[in-house]
PQR file of N, CA, C, O and H, with PARSE charges and radii, in Angstrom:
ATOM      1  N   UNK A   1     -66.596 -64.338  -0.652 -0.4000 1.5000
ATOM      2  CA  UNK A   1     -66.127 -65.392  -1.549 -0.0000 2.0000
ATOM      3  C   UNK A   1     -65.606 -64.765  -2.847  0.5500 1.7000
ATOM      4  O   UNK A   1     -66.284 -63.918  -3.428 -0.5500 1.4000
ATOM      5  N   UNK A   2     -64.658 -65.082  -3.217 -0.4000 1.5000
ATOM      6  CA  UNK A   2     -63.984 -64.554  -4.665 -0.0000 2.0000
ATOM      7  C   UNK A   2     -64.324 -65.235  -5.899  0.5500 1.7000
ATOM      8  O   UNK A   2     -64.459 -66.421  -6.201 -0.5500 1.4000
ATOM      9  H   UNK A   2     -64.107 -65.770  -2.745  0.4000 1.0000
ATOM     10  N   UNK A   3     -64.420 -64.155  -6.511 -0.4000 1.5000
ATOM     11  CA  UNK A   3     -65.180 -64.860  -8.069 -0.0000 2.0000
ATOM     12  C   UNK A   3     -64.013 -65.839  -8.568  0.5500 1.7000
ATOM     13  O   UNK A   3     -62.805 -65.773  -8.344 -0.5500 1.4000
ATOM     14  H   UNK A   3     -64.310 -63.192  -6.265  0.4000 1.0000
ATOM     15  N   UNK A   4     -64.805 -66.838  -9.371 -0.4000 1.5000
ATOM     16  CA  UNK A   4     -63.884 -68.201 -10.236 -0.0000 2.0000
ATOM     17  C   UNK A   4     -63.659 -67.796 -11.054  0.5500 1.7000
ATOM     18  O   UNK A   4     -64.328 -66.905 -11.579 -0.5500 1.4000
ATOM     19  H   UNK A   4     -65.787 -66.891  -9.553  0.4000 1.0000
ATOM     20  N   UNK A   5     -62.554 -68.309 -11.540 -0.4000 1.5000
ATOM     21  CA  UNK A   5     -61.981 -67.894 -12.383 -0.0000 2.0000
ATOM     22  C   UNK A   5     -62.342 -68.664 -13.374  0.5500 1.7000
ATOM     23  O   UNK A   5     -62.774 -69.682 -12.831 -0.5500 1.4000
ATOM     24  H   UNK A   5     -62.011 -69.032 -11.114  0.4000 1.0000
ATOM     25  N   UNK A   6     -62.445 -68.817 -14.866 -0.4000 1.5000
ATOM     26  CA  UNK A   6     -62.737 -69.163 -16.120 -0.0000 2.0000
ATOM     27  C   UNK A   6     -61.192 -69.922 -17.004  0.5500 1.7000
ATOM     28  O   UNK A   6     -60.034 -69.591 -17.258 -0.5500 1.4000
ATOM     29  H   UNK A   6     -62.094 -67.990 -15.307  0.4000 1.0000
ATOM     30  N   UNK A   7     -62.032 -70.992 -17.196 -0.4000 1.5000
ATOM     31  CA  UNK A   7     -60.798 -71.672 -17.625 -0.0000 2.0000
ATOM     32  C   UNK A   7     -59.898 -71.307 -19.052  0.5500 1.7000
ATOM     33  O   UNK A   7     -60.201 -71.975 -20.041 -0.5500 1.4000
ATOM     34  H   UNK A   7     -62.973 -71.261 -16.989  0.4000 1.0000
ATOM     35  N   UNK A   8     -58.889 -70.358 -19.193 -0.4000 1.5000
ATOM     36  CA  UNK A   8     -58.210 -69.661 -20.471 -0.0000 2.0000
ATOM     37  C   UNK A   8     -58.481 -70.597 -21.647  0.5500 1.7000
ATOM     38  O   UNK A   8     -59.302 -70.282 -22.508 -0.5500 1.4000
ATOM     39  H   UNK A   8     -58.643 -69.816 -18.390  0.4000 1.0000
ATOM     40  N   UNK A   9     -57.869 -71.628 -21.688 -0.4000 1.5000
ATOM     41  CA  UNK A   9     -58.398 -72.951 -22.796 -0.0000 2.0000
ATOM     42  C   UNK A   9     -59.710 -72.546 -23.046  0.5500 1.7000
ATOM     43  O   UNK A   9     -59.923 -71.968 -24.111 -0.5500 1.4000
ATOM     44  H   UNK A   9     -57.201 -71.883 -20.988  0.4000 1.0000
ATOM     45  N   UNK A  10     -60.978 -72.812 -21.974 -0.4000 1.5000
ATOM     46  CA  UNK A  10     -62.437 -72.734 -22.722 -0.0000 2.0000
ATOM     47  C   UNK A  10     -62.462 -71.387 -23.500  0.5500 1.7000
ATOM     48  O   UNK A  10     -62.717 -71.138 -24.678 -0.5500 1.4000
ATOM     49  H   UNK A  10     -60.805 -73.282 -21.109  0.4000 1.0000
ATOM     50  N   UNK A  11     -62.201 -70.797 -22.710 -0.4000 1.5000
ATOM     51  CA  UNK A  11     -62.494 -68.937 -23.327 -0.0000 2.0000
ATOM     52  C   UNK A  11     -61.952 -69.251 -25.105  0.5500 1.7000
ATOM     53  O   UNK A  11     -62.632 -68.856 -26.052 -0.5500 1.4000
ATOM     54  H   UNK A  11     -61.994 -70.999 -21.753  0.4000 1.0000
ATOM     55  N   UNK A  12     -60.538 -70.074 -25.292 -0.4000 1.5000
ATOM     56  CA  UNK A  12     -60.105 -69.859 -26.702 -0.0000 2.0000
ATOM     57  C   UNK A  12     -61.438 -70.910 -27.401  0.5500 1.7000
ATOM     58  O   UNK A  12     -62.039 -70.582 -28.424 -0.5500 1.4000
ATOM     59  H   UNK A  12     -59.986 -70.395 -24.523  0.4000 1.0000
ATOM     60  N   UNK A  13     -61.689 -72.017 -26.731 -0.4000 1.5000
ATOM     61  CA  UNK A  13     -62.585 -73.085 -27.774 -0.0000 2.0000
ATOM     62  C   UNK A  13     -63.416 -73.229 -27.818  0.5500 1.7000
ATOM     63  O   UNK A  13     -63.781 -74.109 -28.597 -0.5500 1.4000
ATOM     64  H   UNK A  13     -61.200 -72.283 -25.900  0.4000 1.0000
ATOM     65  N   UNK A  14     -64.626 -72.355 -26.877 -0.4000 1.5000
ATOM     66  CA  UNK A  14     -65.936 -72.370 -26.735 -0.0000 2.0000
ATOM     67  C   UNK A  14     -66.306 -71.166 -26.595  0.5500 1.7000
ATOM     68  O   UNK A  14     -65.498 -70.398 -26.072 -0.5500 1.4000
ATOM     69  H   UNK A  14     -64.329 -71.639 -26.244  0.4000 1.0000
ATOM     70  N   UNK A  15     -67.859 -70.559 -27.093 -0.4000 1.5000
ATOM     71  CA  UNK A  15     -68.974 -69.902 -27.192 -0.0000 2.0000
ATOM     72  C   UNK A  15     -70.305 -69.950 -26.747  0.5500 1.7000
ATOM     73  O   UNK A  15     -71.003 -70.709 -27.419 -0.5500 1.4000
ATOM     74  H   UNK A  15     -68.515 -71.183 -27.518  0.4000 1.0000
ATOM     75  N   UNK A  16     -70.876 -69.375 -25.819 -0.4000 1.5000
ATOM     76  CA  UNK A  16     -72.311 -70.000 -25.693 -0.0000 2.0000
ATOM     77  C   UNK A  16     -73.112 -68.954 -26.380  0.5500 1.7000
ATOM     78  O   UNK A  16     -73.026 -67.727 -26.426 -0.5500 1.4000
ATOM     79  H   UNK A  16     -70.309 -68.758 -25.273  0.4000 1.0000
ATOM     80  N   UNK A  17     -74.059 -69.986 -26.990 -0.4000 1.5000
ATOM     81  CA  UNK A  17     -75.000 -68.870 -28.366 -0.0000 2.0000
ATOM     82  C   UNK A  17     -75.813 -68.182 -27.571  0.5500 1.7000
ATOM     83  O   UNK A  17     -75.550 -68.221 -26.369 -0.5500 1.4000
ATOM     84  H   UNK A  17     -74.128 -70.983 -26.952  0.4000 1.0000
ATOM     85  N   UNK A  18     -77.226 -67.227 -28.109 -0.4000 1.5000
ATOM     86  CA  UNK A  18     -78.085 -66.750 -27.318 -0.0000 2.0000
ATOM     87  C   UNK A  18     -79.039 -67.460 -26.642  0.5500 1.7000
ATOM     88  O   UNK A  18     -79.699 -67.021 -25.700 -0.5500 1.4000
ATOM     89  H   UNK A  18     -77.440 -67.195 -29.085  0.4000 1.0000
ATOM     90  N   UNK A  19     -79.163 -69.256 -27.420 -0.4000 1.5000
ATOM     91  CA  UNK A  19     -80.251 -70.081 -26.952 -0.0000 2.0000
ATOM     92  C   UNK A  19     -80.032 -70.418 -25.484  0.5500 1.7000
ATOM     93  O   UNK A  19     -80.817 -70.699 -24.578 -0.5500 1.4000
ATOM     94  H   UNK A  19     -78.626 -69.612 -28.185  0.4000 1.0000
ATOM     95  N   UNK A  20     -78.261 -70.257 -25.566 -0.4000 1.5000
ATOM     96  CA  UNK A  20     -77.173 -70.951 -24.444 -0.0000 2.0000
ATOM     97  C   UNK A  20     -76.501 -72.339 -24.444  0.5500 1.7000
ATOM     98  O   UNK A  20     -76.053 -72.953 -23.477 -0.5500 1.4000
ATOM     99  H   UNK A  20     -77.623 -70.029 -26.302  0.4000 1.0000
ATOM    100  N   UNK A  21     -76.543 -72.840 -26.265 -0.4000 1.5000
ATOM    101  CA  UNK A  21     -75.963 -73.800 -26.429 -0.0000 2.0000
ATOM    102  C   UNK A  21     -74.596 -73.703 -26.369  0.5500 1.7000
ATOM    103  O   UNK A  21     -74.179 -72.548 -26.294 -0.5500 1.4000
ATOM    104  H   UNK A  21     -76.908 -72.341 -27.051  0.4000 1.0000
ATOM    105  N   UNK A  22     -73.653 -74.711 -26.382 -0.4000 1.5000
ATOM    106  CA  UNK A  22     -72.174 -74.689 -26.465 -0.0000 2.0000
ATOM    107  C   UNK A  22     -71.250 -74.660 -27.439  0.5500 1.7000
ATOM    108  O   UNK A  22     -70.490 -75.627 -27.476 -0.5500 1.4000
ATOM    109  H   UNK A  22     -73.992 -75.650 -26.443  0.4000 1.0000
ATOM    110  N   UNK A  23     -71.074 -73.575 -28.459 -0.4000 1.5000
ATOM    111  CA  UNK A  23     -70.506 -73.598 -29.703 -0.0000 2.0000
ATOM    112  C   UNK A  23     -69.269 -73.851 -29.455  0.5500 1.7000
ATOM    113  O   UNK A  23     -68.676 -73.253 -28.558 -0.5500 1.4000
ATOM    114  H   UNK A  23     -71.692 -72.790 -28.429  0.4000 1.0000
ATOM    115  N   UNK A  24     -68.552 -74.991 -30.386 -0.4000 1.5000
ATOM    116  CA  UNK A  24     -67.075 -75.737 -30.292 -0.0000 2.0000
ATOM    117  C   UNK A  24     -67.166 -75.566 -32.096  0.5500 1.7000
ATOM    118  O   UNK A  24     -68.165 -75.575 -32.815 -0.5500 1.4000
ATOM    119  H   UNK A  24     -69.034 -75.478 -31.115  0.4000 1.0000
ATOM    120  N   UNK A  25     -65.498 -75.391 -32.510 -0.4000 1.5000
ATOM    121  CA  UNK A  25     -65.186 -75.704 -33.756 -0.0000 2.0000
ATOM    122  C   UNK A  25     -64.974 -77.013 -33.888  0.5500 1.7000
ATOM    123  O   UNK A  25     -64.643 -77.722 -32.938 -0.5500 1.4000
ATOM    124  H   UNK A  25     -64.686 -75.383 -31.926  0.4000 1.0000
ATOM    125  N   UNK A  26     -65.218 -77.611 -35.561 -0.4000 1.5000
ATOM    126  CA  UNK A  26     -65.066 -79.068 -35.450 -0.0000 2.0000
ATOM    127  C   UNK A  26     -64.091 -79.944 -35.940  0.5500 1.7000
ATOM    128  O   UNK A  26     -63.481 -79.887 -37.007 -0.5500 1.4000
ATOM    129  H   UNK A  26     -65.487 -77.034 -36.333  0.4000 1.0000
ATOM    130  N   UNK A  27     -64.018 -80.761 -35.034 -0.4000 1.5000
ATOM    131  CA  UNK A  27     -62.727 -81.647 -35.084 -0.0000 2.0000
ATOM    132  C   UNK A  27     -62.536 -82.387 -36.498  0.5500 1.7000
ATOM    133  O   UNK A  27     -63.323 -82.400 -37.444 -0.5500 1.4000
ATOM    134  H   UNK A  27     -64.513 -80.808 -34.167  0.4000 1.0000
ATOM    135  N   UNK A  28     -61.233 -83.019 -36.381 -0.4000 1.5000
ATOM    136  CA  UNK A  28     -61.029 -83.683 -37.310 -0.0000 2.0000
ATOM    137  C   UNK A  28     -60.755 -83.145 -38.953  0.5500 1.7000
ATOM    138  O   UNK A  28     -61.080 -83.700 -40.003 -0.5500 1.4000
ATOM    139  H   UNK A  28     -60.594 -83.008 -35.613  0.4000 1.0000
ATOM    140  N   UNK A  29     -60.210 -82.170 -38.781 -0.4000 1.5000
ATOM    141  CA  UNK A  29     -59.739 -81.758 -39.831 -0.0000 2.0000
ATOM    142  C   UNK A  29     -58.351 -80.654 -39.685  0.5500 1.7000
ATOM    143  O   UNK A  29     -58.220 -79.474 -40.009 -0.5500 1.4000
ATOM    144  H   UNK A  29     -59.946 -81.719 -37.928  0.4000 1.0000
ATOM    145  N   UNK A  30     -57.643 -81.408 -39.197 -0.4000 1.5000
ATOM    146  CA  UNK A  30     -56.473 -80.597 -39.143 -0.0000 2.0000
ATOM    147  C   UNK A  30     -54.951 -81.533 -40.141  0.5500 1.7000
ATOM    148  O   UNK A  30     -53.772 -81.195 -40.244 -0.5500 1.4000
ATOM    149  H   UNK A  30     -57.750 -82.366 -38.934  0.4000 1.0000
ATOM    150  N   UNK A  31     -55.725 -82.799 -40.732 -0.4000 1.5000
ATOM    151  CA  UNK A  31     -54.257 -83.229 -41.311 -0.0000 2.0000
ATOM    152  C   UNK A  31     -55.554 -84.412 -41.648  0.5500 1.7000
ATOM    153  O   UNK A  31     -56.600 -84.638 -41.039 -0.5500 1.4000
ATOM    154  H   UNK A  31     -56.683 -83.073 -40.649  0.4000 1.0000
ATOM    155  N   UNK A  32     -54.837 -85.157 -43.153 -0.4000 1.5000
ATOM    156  CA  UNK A  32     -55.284 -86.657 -43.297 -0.0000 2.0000
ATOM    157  C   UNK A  32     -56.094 -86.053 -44.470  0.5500 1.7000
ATOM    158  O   UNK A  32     -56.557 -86.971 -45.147 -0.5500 1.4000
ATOM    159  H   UNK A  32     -53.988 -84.974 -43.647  0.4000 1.0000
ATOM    160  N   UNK A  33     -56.521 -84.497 -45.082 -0.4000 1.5000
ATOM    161  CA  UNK A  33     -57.352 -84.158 -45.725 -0.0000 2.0000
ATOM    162  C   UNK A  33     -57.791 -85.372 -47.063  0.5500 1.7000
ATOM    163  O   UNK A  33     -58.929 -85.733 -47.364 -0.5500 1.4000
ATOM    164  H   UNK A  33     -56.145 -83.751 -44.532  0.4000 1.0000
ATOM    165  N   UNK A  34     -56.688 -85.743 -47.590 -0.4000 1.5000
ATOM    166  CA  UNK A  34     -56.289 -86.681 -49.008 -0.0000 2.0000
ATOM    167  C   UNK A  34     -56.991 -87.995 -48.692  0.5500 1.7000
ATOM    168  O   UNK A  34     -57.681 -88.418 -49.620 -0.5500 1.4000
ATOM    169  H   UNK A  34     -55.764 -85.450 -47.345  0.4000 1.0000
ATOM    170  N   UNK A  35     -56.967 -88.691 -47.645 -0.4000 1.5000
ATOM    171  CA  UNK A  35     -58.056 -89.942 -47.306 -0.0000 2.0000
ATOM    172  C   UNK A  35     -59.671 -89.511 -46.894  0.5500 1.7000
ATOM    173  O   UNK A  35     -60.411 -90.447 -46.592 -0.5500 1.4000
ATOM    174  H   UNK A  35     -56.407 -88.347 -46.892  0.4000 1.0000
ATOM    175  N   UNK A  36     -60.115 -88.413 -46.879 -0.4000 1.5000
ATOM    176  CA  UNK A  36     -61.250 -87.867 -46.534 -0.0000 2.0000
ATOM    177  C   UNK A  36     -61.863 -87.761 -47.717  0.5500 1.7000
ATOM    178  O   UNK A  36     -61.106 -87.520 -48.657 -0.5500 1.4000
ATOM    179  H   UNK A  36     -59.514 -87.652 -47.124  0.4000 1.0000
ATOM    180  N   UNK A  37     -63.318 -87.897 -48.029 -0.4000 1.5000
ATOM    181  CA  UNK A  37     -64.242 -87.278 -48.896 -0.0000 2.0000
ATOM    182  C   UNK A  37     -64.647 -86.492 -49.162  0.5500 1.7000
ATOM    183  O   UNK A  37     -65.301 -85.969 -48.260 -0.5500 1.4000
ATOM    184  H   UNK A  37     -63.933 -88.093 -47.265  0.4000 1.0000
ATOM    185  N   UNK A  38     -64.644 -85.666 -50.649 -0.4000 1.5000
ATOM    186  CA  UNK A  38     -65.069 -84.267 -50.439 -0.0000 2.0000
ATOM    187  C   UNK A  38     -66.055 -83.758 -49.829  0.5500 1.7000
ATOM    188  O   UNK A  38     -65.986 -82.579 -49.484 -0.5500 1.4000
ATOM    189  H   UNK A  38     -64.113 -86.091 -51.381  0.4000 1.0000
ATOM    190  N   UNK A  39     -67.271 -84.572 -49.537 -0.4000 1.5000
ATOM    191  CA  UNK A  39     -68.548 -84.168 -49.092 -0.0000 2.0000
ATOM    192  C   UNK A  39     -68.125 -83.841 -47.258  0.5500 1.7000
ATOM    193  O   UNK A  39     -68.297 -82.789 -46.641 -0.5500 1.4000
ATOM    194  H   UNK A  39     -67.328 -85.531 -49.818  0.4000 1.0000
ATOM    195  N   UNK A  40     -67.528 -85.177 -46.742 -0.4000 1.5000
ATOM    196  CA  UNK A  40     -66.691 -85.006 -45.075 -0.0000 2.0000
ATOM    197  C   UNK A  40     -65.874 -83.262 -44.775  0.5500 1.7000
ATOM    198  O   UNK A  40     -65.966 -82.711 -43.678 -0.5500 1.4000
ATOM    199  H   UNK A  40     -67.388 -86.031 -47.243  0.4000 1.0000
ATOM    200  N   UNK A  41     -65.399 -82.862 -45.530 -0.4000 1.5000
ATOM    201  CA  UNK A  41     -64.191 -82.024 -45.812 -0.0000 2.0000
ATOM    202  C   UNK A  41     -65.404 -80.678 -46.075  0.5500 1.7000
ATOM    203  O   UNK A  41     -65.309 -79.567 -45.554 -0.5500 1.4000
ATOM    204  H   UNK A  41     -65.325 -83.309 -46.421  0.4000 1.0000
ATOM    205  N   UNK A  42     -66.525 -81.128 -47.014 -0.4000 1.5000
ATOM    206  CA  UNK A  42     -67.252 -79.709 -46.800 -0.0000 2.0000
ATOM    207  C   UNK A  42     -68.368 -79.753 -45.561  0.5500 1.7000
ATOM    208  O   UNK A  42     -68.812 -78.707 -45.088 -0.5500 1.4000
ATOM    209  H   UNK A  42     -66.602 -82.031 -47.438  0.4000 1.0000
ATOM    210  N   UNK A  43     -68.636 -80.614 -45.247 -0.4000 1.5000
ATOM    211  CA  UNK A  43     -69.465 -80.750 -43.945 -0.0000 2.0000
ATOM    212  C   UNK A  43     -68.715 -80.814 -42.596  0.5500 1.7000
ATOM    213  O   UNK A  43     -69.261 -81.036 -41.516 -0.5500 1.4000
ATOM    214  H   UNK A  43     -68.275 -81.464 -45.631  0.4000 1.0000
ATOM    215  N   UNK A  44     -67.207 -80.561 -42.819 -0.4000 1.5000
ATOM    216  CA  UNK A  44     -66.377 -80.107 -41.353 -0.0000 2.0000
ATOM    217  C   UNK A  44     -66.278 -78.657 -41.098  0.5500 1.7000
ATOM    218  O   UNK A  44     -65.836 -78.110 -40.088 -0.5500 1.4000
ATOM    219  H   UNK A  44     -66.764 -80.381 -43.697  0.4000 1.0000
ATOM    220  N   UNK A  45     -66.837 -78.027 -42.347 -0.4000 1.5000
ATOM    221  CA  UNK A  45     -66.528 -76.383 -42.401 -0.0000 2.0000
ATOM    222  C   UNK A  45     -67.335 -76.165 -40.897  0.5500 1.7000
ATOM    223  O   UNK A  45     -68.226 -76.883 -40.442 -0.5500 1.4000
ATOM    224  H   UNK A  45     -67.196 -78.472 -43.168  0.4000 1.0000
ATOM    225  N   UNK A  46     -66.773 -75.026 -40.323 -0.4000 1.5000
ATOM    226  CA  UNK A  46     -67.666 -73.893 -39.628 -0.0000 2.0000
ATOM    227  C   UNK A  46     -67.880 -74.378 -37.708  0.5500 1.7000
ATOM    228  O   UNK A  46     -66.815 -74.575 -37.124 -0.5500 1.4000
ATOM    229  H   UNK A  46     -66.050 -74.443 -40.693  0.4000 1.0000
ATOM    230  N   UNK A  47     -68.597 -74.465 -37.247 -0.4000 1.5000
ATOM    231  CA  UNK A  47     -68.850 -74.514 -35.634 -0.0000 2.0000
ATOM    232  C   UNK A  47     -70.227 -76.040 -35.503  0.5500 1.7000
ATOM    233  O   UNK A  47     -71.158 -76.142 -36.302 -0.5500 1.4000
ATOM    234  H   UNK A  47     -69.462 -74.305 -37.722  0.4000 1.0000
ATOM    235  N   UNK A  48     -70.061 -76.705 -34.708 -0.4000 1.5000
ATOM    236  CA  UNK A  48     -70.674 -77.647 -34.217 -0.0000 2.0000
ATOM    237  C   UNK A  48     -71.482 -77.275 -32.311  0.5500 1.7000
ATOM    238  O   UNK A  48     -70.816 -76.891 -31.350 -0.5500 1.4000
ATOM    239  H   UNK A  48     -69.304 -76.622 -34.059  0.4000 1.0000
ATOM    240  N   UNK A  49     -72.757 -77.506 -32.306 -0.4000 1.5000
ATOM    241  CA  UNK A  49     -73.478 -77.235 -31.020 -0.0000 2.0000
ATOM    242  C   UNK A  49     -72.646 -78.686 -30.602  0.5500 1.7000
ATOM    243  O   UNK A  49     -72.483 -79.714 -31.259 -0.5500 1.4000
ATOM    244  H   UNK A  49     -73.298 -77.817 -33.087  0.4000 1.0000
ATOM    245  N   UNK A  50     -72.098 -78.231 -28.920 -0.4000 1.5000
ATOM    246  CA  UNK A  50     -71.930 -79.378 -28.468 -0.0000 2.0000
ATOM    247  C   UNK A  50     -72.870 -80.394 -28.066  0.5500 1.7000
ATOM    248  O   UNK A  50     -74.055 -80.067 -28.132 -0.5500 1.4000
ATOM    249  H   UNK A  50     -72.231 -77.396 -28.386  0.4000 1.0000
ATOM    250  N   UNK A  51     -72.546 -81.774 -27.589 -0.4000 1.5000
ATOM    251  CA  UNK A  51     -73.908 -82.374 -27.750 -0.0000 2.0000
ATOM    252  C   UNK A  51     -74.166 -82.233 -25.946  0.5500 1.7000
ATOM    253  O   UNK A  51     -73.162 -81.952 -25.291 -0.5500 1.4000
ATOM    254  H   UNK A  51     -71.583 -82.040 -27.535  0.4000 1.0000
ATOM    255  N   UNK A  52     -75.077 -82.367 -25.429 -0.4000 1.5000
ATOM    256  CA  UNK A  52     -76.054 -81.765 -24.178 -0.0000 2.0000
ATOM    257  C   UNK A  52     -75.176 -82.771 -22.746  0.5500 1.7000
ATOM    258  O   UNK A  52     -75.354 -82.400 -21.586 -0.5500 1.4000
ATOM    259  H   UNK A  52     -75.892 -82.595 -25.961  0.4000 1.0000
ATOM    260  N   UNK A  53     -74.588 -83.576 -22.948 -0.4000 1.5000
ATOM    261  CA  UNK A  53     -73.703 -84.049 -21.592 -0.0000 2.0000
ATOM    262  C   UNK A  53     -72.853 -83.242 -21.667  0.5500 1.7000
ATOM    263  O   UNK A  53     -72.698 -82.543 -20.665 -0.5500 1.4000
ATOM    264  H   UNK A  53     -74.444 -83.877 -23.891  0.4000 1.0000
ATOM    265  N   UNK A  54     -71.818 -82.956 -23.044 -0.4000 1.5000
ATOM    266  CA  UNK A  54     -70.366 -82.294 -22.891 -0.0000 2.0000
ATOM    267  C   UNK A  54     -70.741 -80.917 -22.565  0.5500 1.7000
ATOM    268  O   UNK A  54     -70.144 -80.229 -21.737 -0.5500 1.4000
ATOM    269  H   UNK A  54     -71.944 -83.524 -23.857  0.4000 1.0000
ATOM    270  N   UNK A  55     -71.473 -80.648 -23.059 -0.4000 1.5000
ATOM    271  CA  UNK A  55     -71.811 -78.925 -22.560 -0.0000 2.0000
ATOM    272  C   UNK A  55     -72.302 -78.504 -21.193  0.5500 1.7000
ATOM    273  O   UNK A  55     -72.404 -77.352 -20.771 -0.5500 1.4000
ATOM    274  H   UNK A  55     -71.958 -81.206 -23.731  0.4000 1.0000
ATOM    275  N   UNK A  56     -72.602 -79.686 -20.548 -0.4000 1.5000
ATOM    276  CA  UNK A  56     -72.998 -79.333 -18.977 -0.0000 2.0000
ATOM    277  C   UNK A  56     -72.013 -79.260 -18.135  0.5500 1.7000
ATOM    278  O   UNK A  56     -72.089 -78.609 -17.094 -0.5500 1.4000
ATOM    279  H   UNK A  56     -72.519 -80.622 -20.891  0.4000 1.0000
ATOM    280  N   UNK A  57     -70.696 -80.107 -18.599 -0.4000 1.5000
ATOM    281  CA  UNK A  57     -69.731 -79.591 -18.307 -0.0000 2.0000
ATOM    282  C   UNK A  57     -68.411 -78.812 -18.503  0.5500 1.7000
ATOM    283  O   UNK A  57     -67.321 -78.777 -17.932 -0.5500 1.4000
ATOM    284  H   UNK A  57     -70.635 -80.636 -19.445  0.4000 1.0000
ATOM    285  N   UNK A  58     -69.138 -78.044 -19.834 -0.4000 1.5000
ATOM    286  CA  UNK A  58     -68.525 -77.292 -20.132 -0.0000 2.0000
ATOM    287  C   UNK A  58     -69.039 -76.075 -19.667  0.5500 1.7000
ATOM    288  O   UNK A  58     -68.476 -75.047 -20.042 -0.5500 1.4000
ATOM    289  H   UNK A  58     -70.024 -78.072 -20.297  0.4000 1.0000
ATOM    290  N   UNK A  59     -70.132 -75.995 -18.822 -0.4000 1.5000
ATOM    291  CA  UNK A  59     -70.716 -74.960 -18.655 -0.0000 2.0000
ATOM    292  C   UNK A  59     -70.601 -74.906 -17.080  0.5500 1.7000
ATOM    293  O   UNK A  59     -70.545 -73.855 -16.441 -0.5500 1.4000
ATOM    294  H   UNK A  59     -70.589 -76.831 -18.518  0.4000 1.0000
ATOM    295  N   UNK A  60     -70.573 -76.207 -16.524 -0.4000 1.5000
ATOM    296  CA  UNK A  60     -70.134 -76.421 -15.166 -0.0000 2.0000
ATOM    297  C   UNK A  60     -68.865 -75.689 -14.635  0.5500 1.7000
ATOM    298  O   UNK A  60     -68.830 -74.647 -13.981 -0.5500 1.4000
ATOM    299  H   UNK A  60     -70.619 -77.061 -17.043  0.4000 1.0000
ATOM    300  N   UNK A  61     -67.692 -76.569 -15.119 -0.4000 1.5000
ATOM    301  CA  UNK A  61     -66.482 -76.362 -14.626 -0.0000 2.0000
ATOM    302  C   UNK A  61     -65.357 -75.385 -15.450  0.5500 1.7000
ATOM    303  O   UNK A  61     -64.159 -75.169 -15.262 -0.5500 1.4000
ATOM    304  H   UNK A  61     -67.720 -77.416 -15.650  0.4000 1.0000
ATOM    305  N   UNK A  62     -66.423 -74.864 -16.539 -0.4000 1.5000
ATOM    306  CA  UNK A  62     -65.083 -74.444 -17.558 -0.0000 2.0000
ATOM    307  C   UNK A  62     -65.540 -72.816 -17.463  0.5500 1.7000
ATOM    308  O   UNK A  62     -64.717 -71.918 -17.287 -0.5500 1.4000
ATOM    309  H   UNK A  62     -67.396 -75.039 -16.691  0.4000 1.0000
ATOM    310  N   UNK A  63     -67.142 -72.569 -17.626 -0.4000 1.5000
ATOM    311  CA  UNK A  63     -67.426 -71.370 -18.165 -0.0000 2.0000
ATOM    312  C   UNK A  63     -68.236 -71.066 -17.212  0.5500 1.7000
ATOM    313  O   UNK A  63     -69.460 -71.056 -17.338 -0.5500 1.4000
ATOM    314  H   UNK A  63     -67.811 -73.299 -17.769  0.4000 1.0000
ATOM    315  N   UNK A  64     -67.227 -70.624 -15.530 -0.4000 1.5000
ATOM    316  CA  UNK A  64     -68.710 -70.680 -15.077 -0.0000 2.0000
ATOM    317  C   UNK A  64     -69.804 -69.975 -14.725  0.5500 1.7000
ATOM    318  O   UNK A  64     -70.747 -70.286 -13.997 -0.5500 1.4000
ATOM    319  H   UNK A  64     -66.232 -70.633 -15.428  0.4000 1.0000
ATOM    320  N   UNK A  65     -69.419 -68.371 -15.704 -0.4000 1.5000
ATOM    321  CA  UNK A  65     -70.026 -67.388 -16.320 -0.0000 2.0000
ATOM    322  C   UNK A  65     -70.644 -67.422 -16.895  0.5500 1.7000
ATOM    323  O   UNK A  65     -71.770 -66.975 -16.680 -0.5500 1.4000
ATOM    324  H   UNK A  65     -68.653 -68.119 -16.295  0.4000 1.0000
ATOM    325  N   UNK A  66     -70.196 -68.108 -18.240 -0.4000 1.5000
ATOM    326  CA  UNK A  66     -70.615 -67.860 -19.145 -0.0000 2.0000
ATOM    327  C   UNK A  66     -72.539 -68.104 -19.337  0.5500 1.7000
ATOM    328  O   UNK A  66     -73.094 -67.823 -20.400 -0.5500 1.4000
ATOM    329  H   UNK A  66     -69.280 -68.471 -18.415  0.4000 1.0000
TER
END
């Protein structure tokens, strides 16, 4: 049987940490900054754990190495 291949997309937008959670960067901040709150705008900084359904299949069908 030949190894699966890994989906190029996941490889660029996901990480799995050492716990083996699903690190994703977080949405919603790519335009609209000026209607947002400063507090929204500093609490979008940095990486978000995905939440435990999306990561099963992100770990299912996307990473399936990882």
């Amino acid at each position: 049987m030949p190894k699966m291949k890994t989906k190029s997309g996941a490889k660029k937008r996901f990480k799995l940490s050492a716990g083996g959670k699903v690190i994703a960067g977080q949405a919603g901040k790519r335009h609209g900054m000026i209607k947002r709150t400063k507090k929204q705008i500093r609490q979008l900084r940095g990486t978000r754990s995905v939440s435990e359904p999306d990561a099963r299949t992100v770990r299912r069908y996307f990473l399936p190495y990882g």
